[in-house]
N, C-alpha and C positions, 0 to 999 in steps of 0.2 A: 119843793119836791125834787128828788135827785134824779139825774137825766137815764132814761133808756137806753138799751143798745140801741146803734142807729140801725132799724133793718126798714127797708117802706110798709110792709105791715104793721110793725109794731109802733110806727110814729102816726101811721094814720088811725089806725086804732087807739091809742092814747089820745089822742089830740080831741073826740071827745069825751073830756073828764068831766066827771061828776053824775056822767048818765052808770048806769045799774047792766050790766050784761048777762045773758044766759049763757051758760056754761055747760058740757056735759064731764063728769067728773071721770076719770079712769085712774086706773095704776101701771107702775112698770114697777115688779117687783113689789115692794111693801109701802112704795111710793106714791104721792098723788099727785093727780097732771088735770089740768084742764082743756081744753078745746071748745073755741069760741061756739056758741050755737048756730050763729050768722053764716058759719063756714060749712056747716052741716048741710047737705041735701037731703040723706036719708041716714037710717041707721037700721043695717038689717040683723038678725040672726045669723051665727058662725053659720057656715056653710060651708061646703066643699070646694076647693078651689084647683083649677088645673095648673099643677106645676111647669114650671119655666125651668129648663135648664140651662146651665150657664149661666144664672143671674147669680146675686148676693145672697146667701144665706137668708135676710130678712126680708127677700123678693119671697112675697107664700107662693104669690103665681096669681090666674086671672080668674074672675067670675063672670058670669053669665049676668044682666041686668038689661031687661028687654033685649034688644039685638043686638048689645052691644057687649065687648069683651072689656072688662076693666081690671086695669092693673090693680091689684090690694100689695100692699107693705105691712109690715109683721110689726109693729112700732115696739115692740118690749124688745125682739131680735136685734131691730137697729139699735136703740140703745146702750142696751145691756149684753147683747149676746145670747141673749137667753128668750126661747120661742114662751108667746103666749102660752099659756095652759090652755086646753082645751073645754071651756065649763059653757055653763049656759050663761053666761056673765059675759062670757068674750065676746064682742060685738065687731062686726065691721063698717065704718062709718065714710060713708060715699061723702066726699067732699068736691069741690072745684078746687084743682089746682093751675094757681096764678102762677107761671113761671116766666122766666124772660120776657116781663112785660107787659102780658098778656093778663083782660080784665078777667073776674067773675065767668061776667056770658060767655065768652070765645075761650075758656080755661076748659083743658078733658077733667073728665072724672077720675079720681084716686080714690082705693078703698085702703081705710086704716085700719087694722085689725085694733083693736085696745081691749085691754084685759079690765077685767070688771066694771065696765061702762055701765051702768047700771042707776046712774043717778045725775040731776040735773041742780045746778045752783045759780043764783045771782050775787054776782060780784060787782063791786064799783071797779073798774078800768084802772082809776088814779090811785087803786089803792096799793094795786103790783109795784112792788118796788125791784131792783138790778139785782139779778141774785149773785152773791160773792165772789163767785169764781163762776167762769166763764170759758166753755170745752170750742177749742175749733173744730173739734171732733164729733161736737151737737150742738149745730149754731142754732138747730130747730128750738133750743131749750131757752127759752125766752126768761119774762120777770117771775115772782113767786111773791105770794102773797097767805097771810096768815087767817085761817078760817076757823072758826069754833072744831072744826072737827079734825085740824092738823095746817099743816103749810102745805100749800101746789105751786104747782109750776106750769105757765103755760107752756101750751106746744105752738112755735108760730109755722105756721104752713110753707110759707115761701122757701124754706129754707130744709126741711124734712124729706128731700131726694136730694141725695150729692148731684151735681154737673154728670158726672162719667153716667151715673142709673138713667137720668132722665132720656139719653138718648136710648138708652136701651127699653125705659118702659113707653115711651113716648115720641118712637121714630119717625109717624107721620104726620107728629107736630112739631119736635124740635126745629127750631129755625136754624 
């Protein structure tokens, strides 16, 4: 089997192969993406979100989730440049995000915006292979793997806020 980008999600995540993962499937554009289920917290309905100014373009801004305010990321924006559509497809999906070291439990909360999230798969892990070309400009864009219903690409988490955003979404935890 040919080697993965080294990133520490993606090698601990590979490293059990041959087990079957749940996946929720999205798009960016006419594209398909996966996102691990494990990494999932919740998955809410688009919602309204209060703008942040001065952030990135694909900074939507923060929502309300019991008492707390949580950063959401536009992920079709980051990508592509081009904001989610606004449908009942478009989902934001509250995940932990692991950054500078930090596990699971002691990781804040991030909301992904993803466009047409609307469906769940299992995948075998081992089956992602490197995909051909490789953006330092979306390190988040992991392996891709071929499905009866087209080829996806994972999104690996660690890596889907640049350095400079995170201290701007994540002030009073950046270290």
């Amino acid at each position: 089997m040919a080697a993965f980008a080294s990133t520490a999600f993606g090698a601990a995540t590979r490293a059990a192969s041959g087990r079957r993962t749940l996946f929720l499937r999205f798009r960016i554009g006419r594209d398909g993406y996966v996102l691990a289920a494990r990494d999932i917290v919740r998955v809410l309905p688009l919602s309204p979100v209060k703008v942040l100014p001065g952030t990135p373009a694909w900074v939507e801004g923060l929502i309300s989730v019991g008492a707390r305010a949580i950063p959401v990321i536009d992920v079709s924006a980051l990508a592509c440049g081009v904001p989610s559509p606004r449908l009942t497809s478009t989902r934001i999906a509250l995940v932990r995000y692991a950054f500078d070291g930090r596990t699971a439990a002691t990781a804040p909360l991030l909301g992904l915006m993803l466009e047409h999230a609307t469906e769940t798969l299992h995948l075998n892990a081992n089956e992602f292979v490197p995909a051909a070309v490789q953006s330092e400009c979306a390190p988040y864009l992991g392996p891709v793997c071929q499905t009866p219903s087209g080829m996806v690409q994972w999104l690996e988490l660690p890596d889907v806020v640049p350095p400079s955003a995170r201290a701007l979404l994540f002030a009073e935890q950046s270290a």
